[in-house]
C-alpha positions as CSV (number, residue, x, y, z in Angstrom):
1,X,69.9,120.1,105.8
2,X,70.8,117.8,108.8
3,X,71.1,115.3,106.6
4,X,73.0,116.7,104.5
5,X,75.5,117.7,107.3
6,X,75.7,114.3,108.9
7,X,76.9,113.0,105.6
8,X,79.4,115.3,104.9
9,X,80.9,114.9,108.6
10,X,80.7,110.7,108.0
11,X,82.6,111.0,104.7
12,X,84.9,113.7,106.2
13,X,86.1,111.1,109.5
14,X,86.0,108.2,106.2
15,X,88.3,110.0,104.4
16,X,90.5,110.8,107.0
17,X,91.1,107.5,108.1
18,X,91.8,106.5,104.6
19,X,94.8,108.9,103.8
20,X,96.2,109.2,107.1
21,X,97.5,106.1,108.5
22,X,100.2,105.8,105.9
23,X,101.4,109.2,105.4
24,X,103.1,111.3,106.7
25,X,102.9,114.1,104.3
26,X,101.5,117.8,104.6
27,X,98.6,117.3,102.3
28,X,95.8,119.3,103.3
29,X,92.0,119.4,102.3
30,X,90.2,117.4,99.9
31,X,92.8,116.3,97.5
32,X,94.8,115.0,100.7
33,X,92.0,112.2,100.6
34,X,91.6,112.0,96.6
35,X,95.4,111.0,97.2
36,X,94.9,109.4,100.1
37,X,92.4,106.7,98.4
38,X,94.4,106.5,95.1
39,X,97.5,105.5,97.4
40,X,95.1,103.1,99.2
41,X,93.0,101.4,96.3
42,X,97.3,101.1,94.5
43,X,98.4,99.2,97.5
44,X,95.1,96.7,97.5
45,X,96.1,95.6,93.7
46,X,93.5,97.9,92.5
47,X,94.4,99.1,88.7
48,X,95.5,102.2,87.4
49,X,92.4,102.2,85.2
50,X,90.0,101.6,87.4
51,X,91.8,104.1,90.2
52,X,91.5,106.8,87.8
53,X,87.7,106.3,86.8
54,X,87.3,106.4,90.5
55,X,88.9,109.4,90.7
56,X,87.2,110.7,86.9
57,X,90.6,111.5,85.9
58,X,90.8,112.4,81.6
59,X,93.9,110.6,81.8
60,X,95.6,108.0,83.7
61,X,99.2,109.9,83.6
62,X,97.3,112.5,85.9
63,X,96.4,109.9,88.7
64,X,99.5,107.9,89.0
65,X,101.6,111.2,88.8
66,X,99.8,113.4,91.4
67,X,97.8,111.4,93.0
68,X,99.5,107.7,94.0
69,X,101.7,107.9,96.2
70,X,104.6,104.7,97.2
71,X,106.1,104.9,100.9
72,X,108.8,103.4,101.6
73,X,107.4,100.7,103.2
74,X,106.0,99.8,99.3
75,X,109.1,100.1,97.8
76,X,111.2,98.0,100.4
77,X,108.5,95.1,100.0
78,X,108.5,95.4,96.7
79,X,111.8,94.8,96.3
80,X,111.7,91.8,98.8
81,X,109.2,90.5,96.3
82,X,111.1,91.5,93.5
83,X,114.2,89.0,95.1
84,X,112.4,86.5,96.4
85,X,111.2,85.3,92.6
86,X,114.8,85.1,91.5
87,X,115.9,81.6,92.0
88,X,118.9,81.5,94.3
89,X,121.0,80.2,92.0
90,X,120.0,83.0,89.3
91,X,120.8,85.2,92.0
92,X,124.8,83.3,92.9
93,X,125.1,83.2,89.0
94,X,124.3,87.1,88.5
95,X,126.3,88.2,91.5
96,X,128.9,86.2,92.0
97,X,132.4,88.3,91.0
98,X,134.7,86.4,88.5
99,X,138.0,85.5,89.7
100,X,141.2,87.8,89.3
101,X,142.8,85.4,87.4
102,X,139.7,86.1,84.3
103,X,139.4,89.1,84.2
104,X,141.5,91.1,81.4
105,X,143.6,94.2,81.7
C-alpha cells in the first residue's frame, strides 16, 4: 500500500512539472497532465501518431483537438521558421508592391 502511494505521489509531482511550465491555462486534474504531455511530446517533434497511442486515443482527431495545445511562443517561432526558409529574394519578389505607373484602373 506504501508503495503504492509513493508511486502515485512521484507521478503526481512528474506530471505536474510536465504541463505546467508552459501553460498558463485553468486545466485542472488528470487531463491537465494528459494535455500537458501531448503539448510537450508535440513541441519535442514527437508525431501525432505516436502522441495519440501514448495517450490510447481511437482516433488521432481527438488528441490533436483536445489534447495539444500551441502557445504563442510555438506559433511566433514557427513562423520565424516558416520565413527564414524563404530565400530573401522570394521574399523581395513576393512582397515588393508594383509601381503606380502598372497597375490598371
Amino acid at each position: 500500500m506504501r508503495l503504492r502511494l509513493l508511486r502515485y505521489v512521484r507521478l503526481r509531482l512528474t506530471l505536474r512539472t510536465i504541463s505546467e511550465p508552459h501553460f498558463k491555462t485553468e486545466w485542472h486534474g488528470w487531463h491537465a497532465c494528459r494535455r500537458g504531455l501531448g503539448s510537450n511530446l508535440n513541441r519535442l517533434g514527437v508525431s501525432d501518431v505516436v502522441i495519440q497511442r501514448i495517450l490510447r486515443h481511437a482516433n488521432v482527431s481527438t488528441t490533436m483537438a483536445f489534447y495539444v495545445k500551441s502557445s504563442s511562443d510555438d506559433v511566433r517561432r514557427a513562423m520565424t521558421k516558416l520565413e527564414n526558409s524563404i530565400p530573401k529574394s522570394e521574399l523581395d519578389t513576393i512582397w515588393t508592391p508594383k509601381p503606380e505607373s502598372s497597375r490598371r484602373m
